[in-house]
C-alpha positions as CSV (number, residue, x, y, z in Angstrom):
1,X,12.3,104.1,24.4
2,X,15.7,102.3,25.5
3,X,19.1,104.0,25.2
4,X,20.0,103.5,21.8
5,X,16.4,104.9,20.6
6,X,17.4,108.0,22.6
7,X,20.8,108.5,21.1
8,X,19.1,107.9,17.7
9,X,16.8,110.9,18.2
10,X,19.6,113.3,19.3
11,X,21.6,112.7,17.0
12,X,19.4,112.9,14.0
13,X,17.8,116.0,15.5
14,X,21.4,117.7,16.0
15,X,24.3,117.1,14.2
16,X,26.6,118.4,16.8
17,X,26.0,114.9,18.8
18,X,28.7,112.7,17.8
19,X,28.3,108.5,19.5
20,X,31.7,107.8,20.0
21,X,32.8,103.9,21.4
22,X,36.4,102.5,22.8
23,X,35.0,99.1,21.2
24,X,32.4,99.0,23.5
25,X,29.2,98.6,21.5
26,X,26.9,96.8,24.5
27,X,24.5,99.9,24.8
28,X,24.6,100.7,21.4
29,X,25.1,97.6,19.1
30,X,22.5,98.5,16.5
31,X,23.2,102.5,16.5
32,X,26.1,102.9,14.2
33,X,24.4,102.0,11.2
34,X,21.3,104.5,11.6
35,X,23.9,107.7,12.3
36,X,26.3,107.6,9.4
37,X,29.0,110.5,9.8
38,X,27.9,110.9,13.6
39,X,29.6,107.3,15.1
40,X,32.8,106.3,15.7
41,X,34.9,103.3,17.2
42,X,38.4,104.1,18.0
43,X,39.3,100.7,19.1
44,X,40.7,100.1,22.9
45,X,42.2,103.7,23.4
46,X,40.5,105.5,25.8
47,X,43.0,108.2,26.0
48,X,42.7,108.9,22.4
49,X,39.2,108.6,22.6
50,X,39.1,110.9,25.3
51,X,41.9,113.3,23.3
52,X,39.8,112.9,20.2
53,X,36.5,114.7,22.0
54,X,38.1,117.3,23.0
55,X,39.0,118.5,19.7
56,X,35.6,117.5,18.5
57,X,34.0,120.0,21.2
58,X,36.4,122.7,20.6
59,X,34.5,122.7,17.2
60,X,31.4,123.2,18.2
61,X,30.3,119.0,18.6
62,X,28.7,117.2,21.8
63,X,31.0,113.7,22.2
64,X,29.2,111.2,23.7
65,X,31.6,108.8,24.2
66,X,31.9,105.0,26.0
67,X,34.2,102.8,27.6
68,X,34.1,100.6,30.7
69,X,33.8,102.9,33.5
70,X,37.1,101.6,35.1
71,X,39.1,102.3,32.2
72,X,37.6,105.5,31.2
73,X,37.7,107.1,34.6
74,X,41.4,105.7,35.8
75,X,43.4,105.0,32.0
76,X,42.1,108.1,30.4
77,X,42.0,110.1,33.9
78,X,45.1,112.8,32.7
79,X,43.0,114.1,29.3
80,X,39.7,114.1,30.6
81,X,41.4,116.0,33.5
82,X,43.5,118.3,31.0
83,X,41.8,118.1,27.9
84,X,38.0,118.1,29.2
85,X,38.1,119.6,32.5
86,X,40.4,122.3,32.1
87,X,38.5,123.5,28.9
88,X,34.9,122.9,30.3
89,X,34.1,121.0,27.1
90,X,30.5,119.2,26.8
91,X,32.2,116.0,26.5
92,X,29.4,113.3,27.9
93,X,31.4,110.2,29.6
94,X,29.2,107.0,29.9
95,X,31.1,104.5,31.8
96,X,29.9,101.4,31.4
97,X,29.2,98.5,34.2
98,X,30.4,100.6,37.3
99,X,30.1,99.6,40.8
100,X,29.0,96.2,40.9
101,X,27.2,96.1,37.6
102,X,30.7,94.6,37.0
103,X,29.6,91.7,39.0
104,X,31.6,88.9,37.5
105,X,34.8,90.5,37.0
106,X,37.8,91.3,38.8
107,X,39.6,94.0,40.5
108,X,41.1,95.4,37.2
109,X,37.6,96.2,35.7
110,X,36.0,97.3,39.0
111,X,35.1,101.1,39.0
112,X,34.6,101.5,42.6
113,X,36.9,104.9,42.7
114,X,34.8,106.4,39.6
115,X,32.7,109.0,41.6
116,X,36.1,110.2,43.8
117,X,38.0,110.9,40.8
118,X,35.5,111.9,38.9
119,X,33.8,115.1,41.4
120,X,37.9,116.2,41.8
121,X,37.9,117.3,38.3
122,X,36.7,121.2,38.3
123,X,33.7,121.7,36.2
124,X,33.4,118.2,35.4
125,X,29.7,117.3,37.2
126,X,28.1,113.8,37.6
127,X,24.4,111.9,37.0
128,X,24.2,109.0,38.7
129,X,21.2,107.0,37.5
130,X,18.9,104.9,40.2
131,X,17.5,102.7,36.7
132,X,16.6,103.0,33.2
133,X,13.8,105.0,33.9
134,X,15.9,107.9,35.6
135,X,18.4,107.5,33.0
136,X,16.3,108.3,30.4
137,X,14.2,111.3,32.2
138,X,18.0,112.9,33.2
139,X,20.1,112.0,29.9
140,X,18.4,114.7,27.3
141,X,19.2,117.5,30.3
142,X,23.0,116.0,30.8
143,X,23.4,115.8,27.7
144,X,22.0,119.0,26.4
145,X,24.6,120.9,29.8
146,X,27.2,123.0,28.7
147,X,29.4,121.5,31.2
148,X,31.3,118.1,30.6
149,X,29.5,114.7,32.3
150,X,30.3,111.6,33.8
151,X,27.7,109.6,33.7
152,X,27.2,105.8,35.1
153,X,25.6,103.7,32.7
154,X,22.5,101.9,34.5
155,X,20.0,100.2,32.2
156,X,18.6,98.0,35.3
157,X,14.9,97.9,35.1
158,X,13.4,100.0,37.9
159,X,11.1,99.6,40.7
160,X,9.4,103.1,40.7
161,X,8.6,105.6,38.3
162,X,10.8,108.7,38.7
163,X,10.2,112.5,38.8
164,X,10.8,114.4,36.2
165,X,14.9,115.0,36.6
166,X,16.6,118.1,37.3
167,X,20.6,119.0,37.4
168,X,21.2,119.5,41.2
169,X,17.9,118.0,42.1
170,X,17.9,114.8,44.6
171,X,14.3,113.2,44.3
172,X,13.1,112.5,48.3
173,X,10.8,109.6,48.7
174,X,8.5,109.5,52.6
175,X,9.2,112.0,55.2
176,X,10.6,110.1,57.9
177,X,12.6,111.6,60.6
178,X,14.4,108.3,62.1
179,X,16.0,107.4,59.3
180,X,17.5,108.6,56.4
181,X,19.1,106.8,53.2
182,X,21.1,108.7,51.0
183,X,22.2,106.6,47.8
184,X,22.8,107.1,44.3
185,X,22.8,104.5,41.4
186,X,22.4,101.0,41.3
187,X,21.8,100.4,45.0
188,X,18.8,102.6,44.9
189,X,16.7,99.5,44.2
190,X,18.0,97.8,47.5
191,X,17.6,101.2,49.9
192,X,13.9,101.4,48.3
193,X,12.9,97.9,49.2
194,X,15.1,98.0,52.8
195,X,12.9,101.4,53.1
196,X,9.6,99.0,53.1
197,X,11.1,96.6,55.4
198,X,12.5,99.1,58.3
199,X,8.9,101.1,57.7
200,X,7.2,97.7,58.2
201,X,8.9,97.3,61.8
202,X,7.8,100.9,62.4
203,X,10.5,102.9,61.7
204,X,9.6,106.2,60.0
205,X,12.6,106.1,56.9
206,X,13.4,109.0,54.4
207,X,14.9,107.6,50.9
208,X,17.2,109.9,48.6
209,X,17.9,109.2,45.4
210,X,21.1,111.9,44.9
211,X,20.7,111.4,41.1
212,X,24.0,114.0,40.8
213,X,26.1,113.5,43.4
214,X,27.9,116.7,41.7
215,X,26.5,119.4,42.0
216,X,24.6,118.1,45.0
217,X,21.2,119.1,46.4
218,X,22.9,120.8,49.5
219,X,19.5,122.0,50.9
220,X,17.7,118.7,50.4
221,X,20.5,116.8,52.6
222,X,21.2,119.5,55.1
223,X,17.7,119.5,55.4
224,X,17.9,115.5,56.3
225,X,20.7,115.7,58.3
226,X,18.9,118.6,60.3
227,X,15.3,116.4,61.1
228,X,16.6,112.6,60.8
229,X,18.0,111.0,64.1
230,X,20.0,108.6,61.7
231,X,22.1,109.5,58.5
232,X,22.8,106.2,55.8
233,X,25.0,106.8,53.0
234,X,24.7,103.9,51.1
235,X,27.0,103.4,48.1
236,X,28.7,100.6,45.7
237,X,32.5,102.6,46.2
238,X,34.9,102.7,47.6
239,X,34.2,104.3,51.7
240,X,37.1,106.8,50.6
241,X,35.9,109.7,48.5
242,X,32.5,108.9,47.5
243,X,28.9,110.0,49.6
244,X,30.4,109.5,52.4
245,X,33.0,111.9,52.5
246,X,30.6,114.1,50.5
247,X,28.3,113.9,53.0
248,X,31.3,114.8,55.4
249,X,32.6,117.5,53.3
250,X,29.2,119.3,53.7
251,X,28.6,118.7,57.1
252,X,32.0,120.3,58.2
253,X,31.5,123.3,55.8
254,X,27.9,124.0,57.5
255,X,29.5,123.4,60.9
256,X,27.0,120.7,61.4
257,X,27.2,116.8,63.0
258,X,24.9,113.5,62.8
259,X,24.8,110.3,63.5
260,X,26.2,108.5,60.2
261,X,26.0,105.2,59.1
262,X,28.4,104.6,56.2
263,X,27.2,101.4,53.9
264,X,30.0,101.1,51.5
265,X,33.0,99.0,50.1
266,X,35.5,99.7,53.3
267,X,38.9,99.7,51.9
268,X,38.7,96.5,49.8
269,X,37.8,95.4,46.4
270,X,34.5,93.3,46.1
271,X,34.5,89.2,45.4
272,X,33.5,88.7,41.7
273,X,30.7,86.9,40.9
274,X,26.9,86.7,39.9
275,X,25.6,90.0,40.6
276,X,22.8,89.1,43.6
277,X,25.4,86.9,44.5
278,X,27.9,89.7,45.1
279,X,24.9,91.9,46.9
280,X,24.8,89.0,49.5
281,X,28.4,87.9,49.7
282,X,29.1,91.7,50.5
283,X,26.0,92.5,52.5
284,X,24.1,94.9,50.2
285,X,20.8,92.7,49.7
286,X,18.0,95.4,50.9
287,X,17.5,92.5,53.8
288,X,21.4,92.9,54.9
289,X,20.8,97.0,54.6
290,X,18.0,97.1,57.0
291,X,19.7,94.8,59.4
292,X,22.3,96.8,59.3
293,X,20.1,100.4,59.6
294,X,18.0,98.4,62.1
295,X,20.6,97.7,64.3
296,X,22.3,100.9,64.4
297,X,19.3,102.9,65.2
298,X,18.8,100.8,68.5
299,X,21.7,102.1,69.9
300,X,21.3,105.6,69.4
C-alpha cells in the first residue's frame, strides 16, 4: 500500500474524507478519478483552500488537504490559525517536500520554520513521519483525530520497520545511556545509521524517533534526559523553535538540565541542491552526525 492506495480506502469507506489539492497532485496524481464528489483542486490558493476546509468540517467532513509545506504553513498561516485552530476542526494539513526534501529549491519554498509555527497554534498537533513505512502505520490514527493535523509529507523508503504508531508515542530504539538522539522526520534515516557507527566505536547510543513532536512523549524524553550523559536533537529546521527549544521548553518546566547537542539549521537557509548533496554540503550525512556526536562526547 503507498499513499494514494490509503487515501483511496478512506475515502470510499467514509464519505466524510474529502482529498483536497492547491495544484499539487505529486502524492496523489491518479486519485481524483477513483473519488468522484470527494476531490478537489482549488488551484494555487492556499488560503482559500485552507478557508474552504474549514467550512467543510464545520459540516461534519474530514479535509485532507495539500500544498507545499512552505506555502501552506507561512501563506495560509492566518486561516489555519483562525479558521482551523481556533475552531479545533479535523482539518488534516499534508505539507509537501518539507525540510530538505525540498533539496533543489530555494529559500522561498524551503519549510524549515513549519514545526515552530505549526506547535504555536493551540489544538493544532503534529506527526512527523521517519519514512513511508511510519507514515502509513500513523496516518489512519491522524487522520481519524478529532483534532486538526499538520502533517510532513515523507514517502522516503525506510530502513526499519516501525512499531505500530500511537498519538503522543515516541518509538525508542537501544538503551544506551551515553548518548541519546532525538529526531523526527526525514533525518531519522541518518541518526539510525550514525547510531551503528558511534555503537561500532563503543559508544552505548539511544535513538528516538519523536514521530509527534506535538503532543510529545514527555515521559520517554525526560526519561532520556534523566539516564543519558549526552542529549542530540537532531532536526532539518530552523535551531529557533523546533526540538531544540522543545527539548528546552520541557527541560525548564521539569526544572531539569543536560548536556545538549543541537544538530540543526543555525540561523540560515540551506544551499539548494541534490538532496545527498545538500546532507553533505550542510553536514547531516549520518558520517558528519557521528563526528559531530563523537566529538562532543569526548569532552564531557
Amino acid at each position: 500500500m503507498n499513499y494514494e492506495d490509503l487515501l483511496h480506502e478512506l475515502a470510499t469507506n467514509d464519505k466524510r474524507y474529502i482529498i483536497i489539492t492547491a495544484e499539487n497532485r505529486a502524492a496523489i496524481r491518479t486519485l481524483p478519478p477513483k473519488i468522484e464528489g470527494q476531490f478537489l483542486d482549488t488551484g494555487i490558493t492556499e488560503q482559500t483552500m485552507i478557508g474552504l476546509s474549514a467550512g467543510l468540517a464545520l459540516r461534519g467532513r474530514i479535509p485532507i488537504v495539500h500544498a507545499l509545506a512552505t506555502f501552506l504553513t507561512m501563506r495560509a498561516f492566518e486561516f489555519i490559525r483562525t479558521d482551523v485552530g481556533l475552531g479545533n476542526l479535523p482539518v488534516k494539513i499534508v505539507g509537501a517536500v518539507p525540510g530538505f526534501l525540498s533539496d533543489a529549491n530555494g529559500p522561498t519554498h524551503q519549510a524549515i520554520e513549519d514545526i515552530s509555527l505549526m506547535r504555536g497554534i493551540p489544538n493544532m498537533k503534529i506527526f512527523c513521519p521517519a519514512d513511508e513505512d511510519d507514515m502509513l502505520k500513523g496516518l489512519p490514527k491522524v487522520f481519524a483525530d478529532e483534532s486538526p493535523f499538520y502533517i510532513r509529507y515523507n514517502n522516503q523508503k525506510p530502513l526499519v520497520e516501525h512499531e505500530d504508531f500511537e498519538i503522543g508515542k515516541a518509538e525508542i530504539f537501544g538503551d544506551g545511556k551515553d548518548i541519546a538522539i532525538i529526531t523526527y522526520g526525514f533525518l531519522f534515516n541518518q541518526a539510525y545509521q550514525a547510531k551503528d557507527m558511534l555503537e561500532n566505536s563503543g559508544h552505548q547510543v539511544r535513538l528516538i524517533n519523536l514521530r509527534t513532536p506535538k503532543p510529545i512523549d514527555e515521559a520517554a524524553v525526560l526519561n532520556t534526559v534523566k539516564e543519558c550523559k549526552l542529549v542530540v536533537t537532531l532536526e532539518d529546521h530552523f535551531i529557533t523553535g523546533g526540538l531544540f527549544s522543545i527539548l528546552s521548553e520541557l527541560l525548564l518546566k521539569n526544572k531539569l538540565t543536560a548536556d545538549v547537542l543541537p544538530i540543526a539549521l543555525m540561523d540560515k537557509w540551506f544551499k539548494p541542491a541534490l538532496l545527498n548533496d545538500v546532507l553533505e554540503y550542510e553536514g547531516f550525512t549520518a558520517k558528519q552526525i557521528a563526528e559531530k556526536i563523537a566529538e562532543k562526547i569526548k569532552v564531557l
